[in-house]
C-alpha positions in Angstrom: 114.3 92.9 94.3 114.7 92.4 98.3 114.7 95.6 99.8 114.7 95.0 103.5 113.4 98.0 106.2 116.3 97.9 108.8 115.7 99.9 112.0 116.7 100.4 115.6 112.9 98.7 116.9 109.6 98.1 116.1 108.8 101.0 117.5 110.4 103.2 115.3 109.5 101.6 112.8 105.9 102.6 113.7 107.0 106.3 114.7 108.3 105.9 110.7 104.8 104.4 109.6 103.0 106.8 111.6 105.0 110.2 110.1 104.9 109.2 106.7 102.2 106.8 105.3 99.3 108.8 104.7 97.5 105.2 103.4 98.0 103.8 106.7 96.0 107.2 108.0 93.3 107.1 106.0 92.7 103.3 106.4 92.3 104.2 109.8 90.6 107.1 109.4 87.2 105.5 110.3 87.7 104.5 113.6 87.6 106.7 116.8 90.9 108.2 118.5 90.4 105.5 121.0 90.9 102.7 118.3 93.0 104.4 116.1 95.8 103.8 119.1 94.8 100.6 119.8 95.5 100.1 116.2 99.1 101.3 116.0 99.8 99.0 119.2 98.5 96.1 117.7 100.9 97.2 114.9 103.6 97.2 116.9 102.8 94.2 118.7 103.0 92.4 115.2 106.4 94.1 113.8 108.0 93.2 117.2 108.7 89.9 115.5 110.9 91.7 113.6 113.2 92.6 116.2 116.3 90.4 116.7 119.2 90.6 118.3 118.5 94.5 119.6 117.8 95.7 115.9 114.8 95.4 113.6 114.4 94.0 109.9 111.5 93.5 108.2 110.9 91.8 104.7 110.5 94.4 101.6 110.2 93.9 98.0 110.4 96.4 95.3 109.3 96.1 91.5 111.6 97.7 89.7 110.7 98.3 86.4 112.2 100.8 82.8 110.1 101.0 79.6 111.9 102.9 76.1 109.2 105.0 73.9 
């Protein structure tokens, strides 16, 4: 089902990213500190196509799924 991530900007979006995916961390775990923030701005960059009209939603799907033993 849609599930759509509605917030204020991109860039909270990434402060949201940044606090609470810990994939996203250790993808970029690799890199020095120096790229690591180059990264998250290139992230941002690309979510900023999100932005519309002084909000921010970006596409989400979820699988929901239920299963009876």
């Amino acid at each position: 089902m849609e599930a759509p991530l509605r917030m204020a900007s991109a860039q909270e979006c990434v402060r949201f990213e940044r606090e609470s995916f810990g994939a996203l961390h250790q993808m970029l775990a690799g890199l020095t500190e120096a790229a690591r923030e180059e990264a998250w701005q290139e992230i941002e960059r690309e979510l900023e196509r999100y932005e519309s009209g002084g909000s921010f939603e970006s596409p989400c799907e979820v699988i929901v799924g239920t299963g009876v033993k």
